[in-house]
C-alpha positions in Angstrom: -1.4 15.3 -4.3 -4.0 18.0 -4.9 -6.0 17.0 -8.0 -5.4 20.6 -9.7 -2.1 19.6 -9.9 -1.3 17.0 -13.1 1.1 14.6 -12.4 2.8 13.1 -16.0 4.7 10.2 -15.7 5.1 8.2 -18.6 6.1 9.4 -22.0 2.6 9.0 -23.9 1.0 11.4 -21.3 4.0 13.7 -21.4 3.4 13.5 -25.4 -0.4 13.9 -25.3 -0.1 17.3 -23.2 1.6 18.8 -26.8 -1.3 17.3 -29.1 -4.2 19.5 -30.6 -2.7 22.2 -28.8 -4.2 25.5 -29.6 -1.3 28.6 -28.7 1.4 27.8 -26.8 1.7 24.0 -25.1 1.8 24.4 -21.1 3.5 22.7 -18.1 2.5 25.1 -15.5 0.9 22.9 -12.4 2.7 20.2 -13.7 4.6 17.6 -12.1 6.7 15.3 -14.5 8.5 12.6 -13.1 11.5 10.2 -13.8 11.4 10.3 -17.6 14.1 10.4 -19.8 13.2 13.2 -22.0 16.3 14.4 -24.1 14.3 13.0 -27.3 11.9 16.0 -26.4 13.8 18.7 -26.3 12.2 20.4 -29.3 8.4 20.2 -27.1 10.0 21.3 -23.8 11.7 24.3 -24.8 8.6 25.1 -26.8 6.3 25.1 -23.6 5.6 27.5 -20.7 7.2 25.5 -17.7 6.9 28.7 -15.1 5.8 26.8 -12.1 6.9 23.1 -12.9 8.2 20.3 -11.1 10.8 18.1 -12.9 11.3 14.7 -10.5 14.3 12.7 -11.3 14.1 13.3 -15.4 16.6 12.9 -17.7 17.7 16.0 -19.6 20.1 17.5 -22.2 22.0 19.7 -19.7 21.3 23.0 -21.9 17.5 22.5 -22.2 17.8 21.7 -18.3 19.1 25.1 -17.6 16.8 26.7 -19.9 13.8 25.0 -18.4 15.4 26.3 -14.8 15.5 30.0 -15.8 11.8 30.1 -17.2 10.8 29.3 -13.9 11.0 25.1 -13.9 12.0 23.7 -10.4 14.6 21.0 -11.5 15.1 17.8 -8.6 17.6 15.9 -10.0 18.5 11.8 -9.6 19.8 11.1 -6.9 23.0 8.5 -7.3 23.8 5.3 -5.4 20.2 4.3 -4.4 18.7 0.7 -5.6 15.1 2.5 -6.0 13.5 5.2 -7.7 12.8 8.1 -5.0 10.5 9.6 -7.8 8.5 6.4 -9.0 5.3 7.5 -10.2 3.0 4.2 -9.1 2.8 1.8 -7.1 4.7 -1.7 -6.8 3.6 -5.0 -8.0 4.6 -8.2 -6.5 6.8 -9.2 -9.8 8.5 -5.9 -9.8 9.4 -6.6 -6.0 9.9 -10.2 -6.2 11.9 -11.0 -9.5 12.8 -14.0 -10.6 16.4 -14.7 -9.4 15.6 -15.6 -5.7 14.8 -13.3 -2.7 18.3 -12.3 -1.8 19.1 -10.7 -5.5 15.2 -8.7 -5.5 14.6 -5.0 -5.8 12.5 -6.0 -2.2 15.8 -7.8 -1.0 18.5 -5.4 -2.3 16.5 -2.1 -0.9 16.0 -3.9 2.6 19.6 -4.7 2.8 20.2 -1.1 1.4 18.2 0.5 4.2 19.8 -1.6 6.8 23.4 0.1 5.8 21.6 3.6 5.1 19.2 4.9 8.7 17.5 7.4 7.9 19.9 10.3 8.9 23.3 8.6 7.9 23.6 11.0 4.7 21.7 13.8 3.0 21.1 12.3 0.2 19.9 8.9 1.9 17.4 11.0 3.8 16.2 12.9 0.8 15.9 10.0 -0.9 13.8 7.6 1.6 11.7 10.9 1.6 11.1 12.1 -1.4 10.3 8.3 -2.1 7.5 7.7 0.8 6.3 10.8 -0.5 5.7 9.6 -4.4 4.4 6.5 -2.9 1.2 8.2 -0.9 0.6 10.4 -4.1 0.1 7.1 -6.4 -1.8 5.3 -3.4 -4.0 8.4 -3.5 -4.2 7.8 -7.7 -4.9 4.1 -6.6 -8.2 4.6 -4.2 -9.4 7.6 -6.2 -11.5 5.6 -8.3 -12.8 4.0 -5.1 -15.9 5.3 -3.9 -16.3 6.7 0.1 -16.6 4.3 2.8 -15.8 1.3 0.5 -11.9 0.9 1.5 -12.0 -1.5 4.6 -9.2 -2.3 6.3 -8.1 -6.3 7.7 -4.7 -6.2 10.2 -4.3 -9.3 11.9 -0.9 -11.2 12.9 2.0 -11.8 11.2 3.0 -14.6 12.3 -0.3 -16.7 11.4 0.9 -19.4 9.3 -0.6 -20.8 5.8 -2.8 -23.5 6.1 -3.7 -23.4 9.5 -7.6 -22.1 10.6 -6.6 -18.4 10.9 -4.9 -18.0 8.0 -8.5 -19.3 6.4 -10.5 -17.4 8.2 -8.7 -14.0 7.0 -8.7 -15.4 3.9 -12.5 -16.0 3.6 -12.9 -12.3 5.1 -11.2 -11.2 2.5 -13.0 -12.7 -0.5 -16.3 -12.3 1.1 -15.4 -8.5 1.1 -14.9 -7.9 -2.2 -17.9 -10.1 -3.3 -20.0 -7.2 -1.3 -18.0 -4.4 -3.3 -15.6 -3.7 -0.9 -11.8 -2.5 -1.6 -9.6 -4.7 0.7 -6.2 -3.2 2.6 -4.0 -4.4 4.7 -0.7 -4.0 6.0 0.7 -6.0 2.7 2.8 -8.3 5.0 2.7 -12.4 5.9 0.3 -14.3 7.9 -2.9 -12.8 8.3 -2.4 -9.8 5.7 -1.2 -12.3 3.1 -4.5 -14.3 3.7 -6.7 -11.2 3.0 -5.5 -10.0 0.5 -5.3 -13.8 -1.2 -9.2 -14.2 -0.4 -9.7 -10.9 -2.2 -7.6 -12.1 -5.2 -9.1 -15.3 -5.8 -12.9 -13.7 -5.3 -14.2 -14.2 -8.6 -13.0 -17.5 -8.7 -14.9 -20.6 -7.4 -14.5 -21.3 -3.3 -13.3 -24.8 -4.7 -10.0 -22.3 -5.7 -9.5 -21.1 -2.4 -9.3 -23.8 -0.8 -6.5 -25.4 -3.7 -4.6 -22.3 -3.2 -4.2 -22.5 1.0 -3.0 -26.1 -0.1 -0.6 -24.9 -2.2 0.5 -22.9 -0.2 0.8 -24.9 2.8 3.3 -26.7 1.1 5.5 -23.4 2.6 4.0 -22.3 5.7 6.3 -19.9 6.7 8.8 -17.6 5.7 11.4 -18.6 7.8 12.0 -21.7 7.0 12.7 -21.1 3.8 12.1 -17.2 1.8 12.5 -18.4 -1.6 10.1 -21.3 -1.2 7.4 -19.5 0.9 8.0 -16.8 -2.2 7.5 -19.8 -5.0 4.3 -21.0 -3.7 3.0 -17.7 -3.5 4.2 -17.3 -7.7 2.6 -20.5 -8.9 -0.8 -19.6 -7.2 -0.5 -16.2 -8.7 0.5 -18.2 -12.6 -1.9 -20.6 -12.0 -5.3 -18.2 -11.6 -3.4 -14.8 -12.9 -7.0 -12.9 -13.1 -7.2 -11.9 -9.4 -9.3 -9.2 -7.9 -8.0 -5.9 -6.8 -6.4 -4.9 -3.2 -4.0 -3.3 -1.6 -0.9 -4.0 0.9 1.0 -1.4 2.3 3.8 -3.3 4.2 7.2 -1.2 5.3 11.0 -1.7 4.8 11.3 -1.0 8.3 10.3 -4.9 9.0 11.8 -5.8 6.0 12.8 -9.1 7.6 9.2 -9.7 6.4 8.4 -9.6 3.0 5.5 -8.7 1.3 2.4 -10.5 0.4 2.2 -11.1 -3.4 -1.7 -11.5 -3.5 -2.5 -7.7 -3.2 -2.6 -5.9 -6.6 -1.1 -2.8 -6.0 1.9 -2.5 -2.6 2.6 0.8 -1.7 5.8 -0.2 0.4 7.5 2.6 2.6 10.8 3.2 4.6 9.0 5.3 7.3 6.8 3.0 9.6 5.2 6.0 11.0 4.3 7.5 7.9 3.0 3.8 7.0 0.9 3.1 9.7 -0.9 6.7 9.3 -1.7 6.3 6.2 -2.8 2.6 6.0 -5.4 3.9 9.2 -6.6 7.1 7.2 -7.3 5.3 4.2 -9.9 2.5 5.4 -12.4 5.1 5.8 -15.2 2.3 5.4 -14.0 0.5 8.5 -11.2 -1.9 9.9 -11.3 -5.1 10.9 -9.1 -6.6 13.6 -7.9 -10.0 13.8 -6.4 -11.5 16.5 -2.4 -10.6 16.6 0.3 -8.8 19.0 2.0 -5.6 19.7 1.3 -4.3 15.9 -1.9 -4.8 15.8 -3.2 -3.4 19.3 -1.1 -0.3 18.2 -3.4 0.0 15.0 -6.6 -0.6 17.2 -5.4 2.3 19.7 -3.8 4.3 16.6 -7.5 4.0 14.8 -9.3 4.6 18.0 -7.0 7.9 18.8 -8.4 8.9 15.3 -12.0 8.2 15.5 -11.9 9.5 19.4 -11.2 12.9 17.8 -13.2 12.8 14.8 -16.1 14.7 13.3 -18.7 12.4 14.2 -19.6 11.9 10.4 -15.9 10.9 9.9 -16.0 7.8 12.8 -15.1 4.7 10.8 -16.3 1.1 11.7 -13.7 -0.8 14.2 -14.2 -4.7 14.9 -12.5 -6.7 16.7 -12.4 -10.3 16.5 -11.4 -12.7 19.2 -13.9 -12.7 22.6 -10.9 -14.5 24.2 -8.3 -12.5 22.3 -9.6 -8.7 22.8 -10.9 -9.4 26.5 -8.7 -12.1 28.1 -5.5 -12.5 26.4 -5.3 -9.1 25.6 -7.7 -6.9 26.9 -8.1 -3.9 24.3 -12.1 -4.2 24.6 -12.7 -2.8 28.0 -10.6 -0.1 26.9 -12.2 0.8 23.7 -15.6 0.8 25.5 -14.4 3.2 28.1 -13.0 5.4 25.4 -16.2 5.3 23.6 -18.5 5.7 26.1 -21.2 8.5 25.3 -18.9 9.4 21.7 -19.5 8.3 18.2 -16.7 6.1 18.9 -18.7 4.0 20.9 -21.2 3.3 18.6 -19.1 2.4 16.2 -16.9 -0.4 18.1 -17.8 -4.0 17.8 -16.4 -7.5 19.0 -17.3 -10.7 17.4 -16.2 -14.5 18.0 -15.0 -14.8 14.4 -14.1 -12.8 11.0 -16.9 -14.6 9.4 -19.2 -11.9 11.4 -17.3 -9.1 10.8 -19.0 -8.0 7.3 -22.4 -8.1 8.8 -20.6 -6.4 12.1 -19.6 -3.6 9.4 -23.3 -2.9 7.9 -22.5 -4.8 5.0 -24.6 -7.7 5.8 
């Protein structure tokens, strides 16, 4: 969202825009979203509104119509959806999670809502998946503001790496490392390898002692599914037993809802559009990505990135490294590729391919 334009989405910032107010209070520009403001009828009608955006709020029905003939652009809830299309921030892992089991979650109850609702089975099911991907890259963009350039770097890696076992360290220990050298970690917000990340970036400030007694814990579930509501637990008690974690960000997808969501990174932006998802989680790691070894989703974000940096101003080429020898040039051969896309472009001084994550920071420039 343009940073001219002021987005007001709780009641003590809707409140503050009417204090100390010399003349007449102002809304123009502004975008006010999903409050229930029918105890502030008296400030709205008092305010020029010519130009502003109402998103899902709750209004006396006169002042509504008032607000709509002075030049307000009304959007009004949309019923029968188990989300808020005009949520203002970003989700946390208790918000998704609950505490009543996996099935009965707002994560839960909006997968098996989007599994009975594609995105073109009804005009108000589209709007709303829309209009709610769309609120969701404005608060990521409110999240990383404060992040300085080139500091957001990227880990993908598989899914299906499993707690406990020497990959689902390794991320892990990339991740802390990363935010010990002032880095902002994001991944895709899902299990296995993303869930490692963004735990080693949690538990940075703590001891590496508390690393290694929270991959125990958790090993005690190693995967998902076996059994969602204990894989979920584990993930709770590490999060209640060192509740001070370090910042990151996930940015998993309802579209593989089957897996859910990593509870380690600090702020998920979750989305129904994959596409959408996987654009944005590339364009915001603009100080580099790193890629572990996985399958089909992750060699689609190493040719999705490349695409990107192919094409790029040459100030604009992020950092890409691969790790794996075997992995990237054997098993699955995306380094011969990325070299011959690279050759005699920026791109191709910026590519990289290391035997473990423990090189990548110093692969990045960090180091």
């Amino acid at each position: 969202m343009p940073r001219h334009v002021r987005r007001i989405d709780t009641l003590a910032a809707f409140d503050a825009e009417f204090s100390d107010v010399a003349g007449r209070p102002s809304l123009r520009g502004s975008v006010i979203e999903s409050l229930d403001l029918r105890d502030r009828s008296d400030e709205l009608l008092s305010a020029a509104v010519s130009g502003s955006v109402f998103l899902g709020c709750v209004l006396v029905d006169e002042v509504a119509e008032r607000l709509r003939r002075a030049g307000a652009l009304m959007f009004p809830r949309i019923p029968h959806v188990p989300f808020d299309p005009y949520r203002g921030e970003l989700y946390t892992a208790d918000e998704l999670y609950g505490a009543n089991g996996y099935a009965a979650s707002l994560d839960g109850v909006v997968y098996a809502w989007s599994r009975t609702h594609t995105p073109h089975s009804t005009v108000s099911a589209s709007l709303a998946v829309a209009l709610h991907d769309h609120s969701i890259s404005a608060a990521l963009d409110d999240e990383l503001a404060s992040s300085a350039r080139g500091t957001v770097v990227g880990v993908m890696g598989g899914h299906g790496v499993q707690r406990g076992d020497g990959q689902y360290r390794a991320a892990a220990e990339l991740g802390r490392d990363l935010v010990r050298l002032g880095r902002t970690v994001l991944t895709g917000g899902g299990p296995g390898a993303m869930e490692a990340a963004n735990l080693g970036a949690y538990l940075a400030g703590e001891d590496d002692q508390v690393l290694d007694a929270a991959i125990a814990l958790l090993a005690t579930a190693p995967d998902f599914h076996d059994d969602i509501d204990a894989w979920v637990r584990t993930a709770r008690e590490v999060r209640d037993r060192w509740p001070n974690g370090a910042r990151s960000v996930g940015i998993p997808t309802w579209f593989y809802g089957h897996e859910p969501p990593g509870q380690f990174a600090t702020a998920i932006a979750k989305y129904f559009a994959n596409p959408i998802r996987e654009a944005t989680l590339l364009a915001r790691c603009d100080g580099g990505i790193v890629f572990l070894p996985g399958a089909a989703g992750t060699v689609s974000e190493i040719f999705a990135d490349a695409c990107e940096n192919y094409y790029a101003d040459a100030r604009d080429v992020a950092p890409m490294v691969l790790v794996g020898t075997q992995q990237w040039t054997q098993d699955l051969p995306a380094w011969p590729l990325l070299r011959a896309l690279g050759a005699q472009r920026t791109l191709g001084e910026r590519i990289r391919l290391v035997d473990t994550a423990a090189e990548a920071p110093a692969a990045l420039g960090l180091t």
